[in-house]
N, C-alpha and C positions, 0 to 999 in steps of 0.2 A: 257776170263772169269775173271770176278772180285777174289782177293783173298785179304785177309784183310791181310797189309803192320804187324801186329804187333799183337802177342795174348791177349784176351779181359783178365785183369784182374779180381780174384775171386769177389774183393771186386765191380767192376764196373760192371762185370755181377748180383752180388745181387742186385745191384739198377737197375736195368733194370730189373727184377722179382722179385722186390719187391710190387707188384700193384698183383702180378697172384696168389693169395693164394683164397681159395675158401671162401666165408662167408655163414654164415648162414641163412637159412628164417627168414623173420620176423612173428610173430607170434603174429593174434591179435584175440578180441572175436569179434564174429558177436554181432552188438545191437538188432538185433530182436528176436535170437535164443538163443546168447551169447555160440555158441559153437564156440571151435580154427577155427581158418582159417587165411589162409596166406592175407598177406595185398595186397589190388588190387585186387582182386579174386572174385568170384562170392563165397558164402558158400554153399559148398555141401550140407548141412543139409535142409537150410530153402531157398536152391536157390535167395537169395535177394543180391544186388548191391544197394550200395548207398542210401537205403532206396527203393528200389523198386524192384517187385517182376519181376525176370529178366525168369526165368524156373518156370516153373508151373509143375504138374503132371505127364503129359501125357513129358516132355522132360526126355532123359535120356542123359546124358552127364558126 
């Protein structure tokens, strides 16, 4: 069984979780409806993608 020869330093463990901290969504307005919604995303409100009507009425999602 592997066992590590020497204990990892505090300082060399932060940089090694230094990358793991959580960020935040990005936050943009839809151009058709101009309500929030996350970027990439389909807009809840007006269901439109990239200029194009992705969900229509009858989808619930």
């Amino acid at each position: 069984m592997a066992v590590p020869k020497r204990r990892t330093p505090p300082a060399k463990q932060g940089q090694r979780r230094s990358h793991h901290h959580v960020v935040a969504a990005q936050i943009a307005r839809c151009p058709q409806c101009r309500s929030p919604r996350v970027n990439h995303r389909i807009c809840p409100v007006c269901g439109s993608y990239k200029g194009r009507q992705v969900l229509g009425s009858s989808d619930s999602r």
